[in-house]
N, C-alpha and C positions, 0 to 999 in steps of 0.2 A: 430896759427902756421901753417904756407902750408907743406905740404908735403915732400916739395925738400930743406926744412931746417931742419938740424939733431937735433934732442933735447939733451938738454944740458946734462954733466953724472948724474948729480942726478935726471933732469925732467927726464931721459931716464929710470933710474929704478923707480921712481914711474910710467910712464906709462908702463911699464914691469908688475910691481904688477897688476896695475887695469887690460890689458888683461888677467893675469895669475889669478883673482881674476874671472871674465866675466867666463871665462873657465870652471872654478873651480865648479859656480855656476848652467851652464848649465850641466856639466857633474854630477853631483848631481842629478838634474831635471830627467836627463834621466835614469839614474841608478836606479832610487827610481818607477821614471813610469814603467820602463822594470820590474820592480818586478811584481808591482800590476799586469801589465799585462800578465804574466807570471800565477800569480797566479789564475787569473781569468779564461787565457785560459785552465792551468790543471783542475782545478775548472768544468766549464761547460763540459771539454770532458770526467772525468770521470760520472760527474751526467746522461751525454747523454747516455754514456754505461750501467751504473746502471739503466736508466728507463728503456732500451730498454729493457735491460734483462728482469727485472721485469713486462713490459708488457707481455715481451712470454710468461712467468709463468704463469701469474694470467690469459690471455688467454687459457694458455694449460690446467689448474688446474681448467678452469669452462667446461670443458667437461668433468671434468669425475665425476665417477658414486654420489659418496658421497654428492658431490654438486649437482646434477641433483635432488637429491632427498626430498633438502631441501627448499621451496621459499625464505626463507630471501639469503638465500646464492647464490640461483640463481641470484636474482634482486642485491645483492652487487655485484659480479663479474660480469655480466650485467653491472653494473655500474663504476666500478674499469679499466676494462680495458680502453675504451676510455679514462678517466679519464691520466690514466698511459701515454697513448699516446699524448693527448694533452697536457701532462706536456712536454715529451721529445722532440715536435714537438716546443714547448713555449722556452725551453732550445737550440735547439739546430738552431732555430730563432734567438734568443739572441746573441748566439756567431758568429755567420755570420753576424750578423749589427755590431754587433762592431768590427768584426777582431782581435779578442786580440791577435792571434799567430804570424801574421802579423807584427802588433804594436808591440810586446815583440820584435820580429826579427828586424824589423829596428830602436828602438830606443837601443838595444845592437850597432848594426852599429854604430851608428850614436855617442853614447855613447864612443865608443871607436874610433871611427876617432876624436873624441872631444881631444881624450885625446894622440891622437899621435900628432895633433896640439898644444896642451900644451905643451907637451914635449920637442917639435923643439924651441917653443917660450922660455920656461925655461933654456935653455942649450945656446940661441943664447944671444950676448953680450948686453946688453942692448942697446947701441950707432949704431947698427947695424940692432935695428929693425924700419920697417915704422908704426907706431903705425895704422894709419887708413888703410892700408893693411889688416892688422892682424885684427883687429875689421874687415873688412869687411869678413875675411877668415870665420871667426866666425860665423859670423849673414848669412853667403850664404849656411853654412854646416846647419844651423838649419832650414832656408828656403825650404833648400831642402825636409828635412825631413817632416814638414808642410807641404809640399806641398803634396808629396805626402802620411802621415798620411786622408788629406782632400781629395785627388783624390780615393784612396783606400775608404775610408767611405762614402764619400755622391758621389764622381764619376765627383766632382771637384775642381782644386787644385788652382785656383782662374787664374787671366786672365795670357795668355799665351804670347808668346815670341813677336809675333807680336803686342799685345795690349798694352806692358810696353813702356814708354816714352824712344824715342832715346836719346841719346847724341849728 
């Protein structure tokens, strides 16, 4: 079926279902990812804050007197503190390579432009929609996001406007 032929009233609501179904399923995807990553980014920034903290401590807490006077206790908080440190310095590494506050932020976007494009499609008459329009409305809002999810994380979001094949 081309384009510039209107689909019949019943093909036109089952291809209504299948976008509204397409939709349904990406706005899922991202709602469920924007959690984990959500949860991940509170996750690493409050661990960041708690090691930091607890390196000051355990730094402030080996100078003084009680500990100076003990060797085990010297050689562990000796010990402890880098420790502390390179845990938070590993933690807060982590969250910078993946970007998870980033990632939670634009797949909520993207999550909800999903779902204002369902909307519009949901409400519009079946006989009135271009079915491959709409699939491409679809597949260009997720594109995007990919694209730059990969520009954001590795620093590229694959080849660029010049490199895609013309029309």
């Amino acid at each position: 079926m081309s384009s510039s032929q209107a689909p019949s009233p019943s093909n036109a609501a089952d291809l209504q279902k299948l976008i509204l179904d397409r939709y349904d399923q990406r706005i899922g995807y991202y709602w469920k990812a924007s959690q984990i990553n959500k949860q991940s980014y509170k996750a690493t920034r409050y661990l960041t804050v708690i090691l930091a903290a607890v390196t000051t401590l355990v730094a402030s807490i080996s100078s003084a007197a009680f500990i100076k006077n003990s060797d085990l206790l010297v050689v562990l908080f000796a010990v402890m503190t880098p420790v502390f440190a390179a845990m938070m310095a590993i933690v807060a590494g982590i969250s910078q390579a993946f970007q998870w506050g980033a990632a939670w932020s634009d797949m909520v976007i993207t999550a909800t432009r999903l779902e204002k494009e369902r909307d519009r499609i949901a409400v519009t008459p079946p006989q009135q929609l271009d079915p491959a329009k709409e699939m491409g409305v679809l597949d260009d809002l997720v594109l995007v996001e990919t694209q730059g999810f990969f520009q954001r994380l590795l620093g590229s979001g694959g080849p660029g406007k010049a490199a895609s094949p013309t029309a």
